[in-house]
C-alpha positions in Angstrom: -3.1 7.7 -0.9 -5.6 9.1 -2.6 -4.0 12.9 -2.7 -1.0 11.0 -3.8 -2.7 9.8 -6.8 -4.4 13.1 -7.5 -1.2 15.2 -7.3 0.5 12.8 -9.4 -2.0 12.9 -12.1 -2.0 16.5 -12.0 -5.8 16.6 -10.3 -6.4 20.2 -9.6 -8.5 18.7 -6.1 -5.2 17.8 -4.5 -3.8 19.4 -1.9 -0.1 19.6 -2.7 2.5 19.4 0.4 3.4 21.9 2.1 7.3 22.0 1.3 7.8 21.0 -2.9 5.0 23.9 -3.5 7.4 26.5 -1.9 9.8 25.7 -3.2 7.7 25.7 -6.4 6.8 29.2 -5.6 10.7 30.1 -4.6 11.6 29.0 -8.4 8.4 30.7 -9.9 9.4 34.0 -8.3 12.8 33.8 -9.3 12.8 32.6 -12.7 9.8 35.3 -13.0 6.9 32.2 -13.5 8.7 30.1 -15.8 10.3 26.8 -15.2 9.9 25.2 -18.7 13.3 23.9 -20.3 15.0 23.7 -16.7 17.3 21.1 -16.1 16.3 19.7 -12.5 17.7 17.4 -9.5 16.2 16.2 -6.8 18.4 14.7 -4.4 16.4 12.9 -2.0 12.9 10.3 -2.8 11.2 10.4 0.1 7.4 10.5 0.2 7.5 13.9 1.8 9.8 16.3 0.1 11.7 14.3 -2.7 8.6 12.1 -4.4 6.3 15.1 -4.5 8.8 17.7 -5.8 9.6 15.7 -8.3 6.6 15.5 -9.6 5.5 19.1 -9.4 8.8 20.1 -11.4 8.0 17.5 -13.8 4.4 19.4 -14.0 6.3 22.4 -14.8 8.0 21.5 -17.8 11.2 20.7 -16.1 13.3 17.9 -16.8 14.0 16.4 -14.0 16.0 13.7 -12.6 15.8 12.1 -9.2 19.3 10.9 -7.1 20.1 10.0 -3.8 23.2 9.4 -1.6 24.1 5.9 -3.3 24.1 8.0 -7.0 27.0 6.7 -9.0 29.2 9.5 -9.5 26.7 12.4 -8.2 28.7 15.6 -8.5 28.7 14.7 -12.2 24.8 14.4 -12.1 24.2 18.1 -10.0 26.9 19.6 -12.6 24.2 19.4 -15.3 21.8 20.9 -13.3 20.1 24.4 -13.6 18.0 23.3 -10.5 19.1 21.8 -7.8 16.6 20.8 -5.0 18.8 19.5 -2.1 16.4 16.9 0.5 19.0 13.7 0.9 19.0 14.2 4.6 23.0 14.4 4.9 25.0 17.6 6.3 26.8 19.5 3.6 26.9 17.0 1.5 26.3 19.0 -2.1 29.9 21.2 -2.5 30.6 24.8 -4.1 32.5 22.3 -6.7 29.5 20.3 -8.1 27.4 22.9 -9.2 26.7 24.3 -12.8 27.8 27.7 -12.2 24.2 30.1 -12.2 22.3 27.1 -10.9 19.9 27.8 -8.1 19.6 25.7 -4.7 16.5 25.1 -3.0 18.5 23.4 0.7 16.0 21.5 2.4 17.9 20.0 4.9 17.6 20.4 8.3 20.9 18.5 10.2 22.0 19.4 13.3 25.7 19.1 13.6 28.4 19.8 16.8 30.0 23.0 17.0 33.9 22.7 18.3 32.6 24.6 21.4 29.9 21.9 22.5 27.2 23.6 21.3 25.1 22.8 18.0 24.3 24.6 15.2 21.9 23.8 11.9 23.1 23.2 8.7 21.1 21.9 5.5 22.3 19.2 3.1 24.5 22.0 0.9 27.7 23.1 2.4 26.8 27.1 2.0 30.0 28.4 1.7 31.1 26.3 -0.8 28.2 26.9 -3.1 26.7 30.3 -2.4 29.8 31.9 -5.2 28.9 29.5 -7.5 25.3 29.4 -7.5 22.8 32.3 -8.7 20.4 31.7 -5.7 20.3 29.6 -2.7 18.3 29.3 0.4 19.8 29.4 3.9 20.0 27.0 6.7 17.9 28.0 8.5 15.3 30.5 7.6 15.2 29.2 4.0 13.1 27.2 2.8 11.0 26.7 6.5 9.0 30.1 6.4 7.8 29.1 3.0 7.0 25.4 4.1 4.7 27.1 6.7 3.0 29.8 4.4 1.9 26.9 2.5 0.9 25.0 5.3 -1.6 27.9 6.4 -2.5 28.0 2.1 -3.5 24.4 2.4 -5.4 24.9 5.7 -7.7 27.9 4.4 -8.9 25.8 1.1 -9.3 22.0 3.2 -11.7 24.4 5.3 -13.2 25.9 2.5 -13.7 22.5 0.5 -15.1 21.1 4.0 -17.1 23.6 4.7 -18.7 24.8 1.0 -17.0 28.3 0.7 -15.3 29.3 -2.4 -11.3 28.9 -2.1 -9.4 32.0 -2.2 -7.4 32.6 -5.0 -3.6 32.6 -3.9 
């Protein structure tokens, strides 16, 4: 609770999770470091990916709002958005059709859904196909979003060892 409290006061000594800061780093790179003036959505509030990326775009100037799968009238709300970070936690749900054309998608879902065959395959919470014409940038299901999510995770790991063990972080 108490990293919770420092990320959302913007307390440099917190140790942001692992999957909002790349995708934080995803938007840096592509709208070439600044987010200011974006118009943001987060589908999704949990404590993991939707709470926490809310608040780091928040801490980037964005404007940001926060819906879910009860949203009243929700492809009206992602039609607005310049951003759209997709972590409701149902397959395909975000369409080609609800996006501000030029937006960028940050998929975050992970759903694993039958293939006619039998099999399985994974899909995130954006139906690709749909919204990869319409949109400027998006992230694949998989290989997205989950290399990032681990980069991070080794970022995190070198500076709790270096606050633990008196070393100077690394600058990254």
């Amino acid at each position: 609770m108490v990293n919770v409290g420092r990320l959302n006061t913007g307390n440099p000594s917190a140790l942001v999770p692992c999957t909002p800061l790349g995708c934080v780093l995803l938007l840096r790179d592509h709208f070439k470091g600044s987010l200011a003036g974006k118009k943001a959505i987060v589908l999704g509030r949990s404590n993991i990916v939707g709470k926490p990326m809310t608040t780091l775009l928040v801490q980037e100037s964005c404007t940001v709002t926060v819906a879910h799968s009860r949203t009243v009238d929700l492809p009206a709300e992602v039609a607005q958005a310049d951003i759209v970070i997709a972590a409701v936690g149902k397959p395909e749900m975000v369409q080609g059709s609800w996006l501000k054309p030029g937006a960028v998608v940050i998929d975050v879902g992970i759903n694993r859904i039958d293939k006619p065959d039998g099999g399985t395959r994974l899909v995130g919470d954006v139906d690709f196909a749909s919204a990869s014409p319409v949109a400027s940038a998006i992230t694949p299901v998989p290989g997205g979003v989950g290399p990032m999510t681990i980069a991070c995770l080794l970022r995190n790991t070198v500076t709790a060892f270096c606050r633990q063990n008196g070393y100077p972080e690394p600058d990254m």
